[in-house]
N, C-alpha and C positions, 0 to 999 in steps of 0.2 A: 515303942518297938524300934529298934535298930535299922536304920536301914542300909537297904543294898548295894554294896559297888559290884560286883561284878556275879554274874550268872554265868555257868557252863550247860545246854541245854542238846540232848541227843532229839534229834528230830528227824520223824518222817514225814515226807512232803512228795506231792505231783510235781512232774518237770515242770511243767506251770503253773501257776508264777515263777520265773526264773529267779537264781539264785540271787540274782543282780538284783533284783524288782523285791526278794524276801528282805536280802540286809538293808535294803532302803530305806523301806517300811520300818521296821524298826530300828534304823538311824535316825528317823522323823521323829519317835516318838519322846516323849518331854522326859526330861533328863536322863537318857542317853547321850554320855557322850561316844561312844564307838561302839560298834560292829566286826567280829570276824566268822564270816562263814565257810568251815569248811567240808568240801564232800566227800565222804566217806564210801561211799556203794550208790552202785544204780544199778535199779532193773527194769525190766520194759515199762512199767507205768510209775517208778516212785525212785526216790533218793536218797540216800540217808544221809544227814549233814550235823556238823557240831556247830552251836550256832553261841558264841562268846559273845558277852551284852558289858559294857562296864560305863558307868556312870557315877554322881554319885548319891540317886535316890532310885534305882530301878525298879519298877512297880510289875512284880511277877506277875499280877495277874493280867495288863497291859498288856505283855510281850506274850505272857499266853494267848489273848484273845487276839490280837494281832496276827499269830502263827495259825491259828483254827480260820480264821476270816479268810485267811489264803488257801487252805487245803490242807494245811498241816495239823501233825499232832507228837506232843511232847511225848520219846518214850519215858524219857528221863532226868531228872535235875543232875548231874554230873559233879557240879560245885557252887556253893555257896561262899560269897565272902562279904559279910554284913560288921557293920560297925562304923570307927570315923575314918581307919584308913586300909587300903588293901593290904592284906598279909598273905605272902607268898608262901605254898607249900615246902618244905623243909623233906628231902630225901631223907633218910633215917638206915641204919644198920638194918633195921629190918626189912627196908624195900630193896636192898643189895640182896636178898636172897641166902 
């Protein structure tokens, strides 16, 4: 099986654990190398955050249980990019509209 560099992950989460204490956590985890979380919406009890994981063996289901163990829950996988090296999406005539 191919594996992971980079994960783009739609998440909803409690204000606590802060967002600081969520990228930590999975900064810690084994090959990870970086973290970027960002927030997208809040409402009185929850957050919603896009949470970018890039390494180069990420172990989905790691960063999942990780995000569940804090509060959170993945709505969504956003992006995938598996193989030896990361490849960058490519705008196309058809994303111009």
């Amino acid at each position: 099986m191919s594996q992971i560099k980079r994960l783009v992950l739609d998440v909803l989460k409690p204000h606590e654990p802060t967002n600081v204490e969520v990228a930590s956590a999975i900064g810690d985890l084994q090959d990870v190398d970086g973290v970027n979380l960002s927030l997208y919406e809040v409402d009185q009890q929850t957050e919603n955050v896009k949470i970018t994981v890039e390494g180069p063996n990420v172990n989905y289901d790691l960063v999942q249980q990780t995000i569940e163990n804090l509060g959170g829950v993945v709505h969504s996988v956003d992006e995938i990019i598996a193989g030896k090296k990361l490849v960058e999406e490519e705008e196309t005539l058809h994303d111009r509209g």
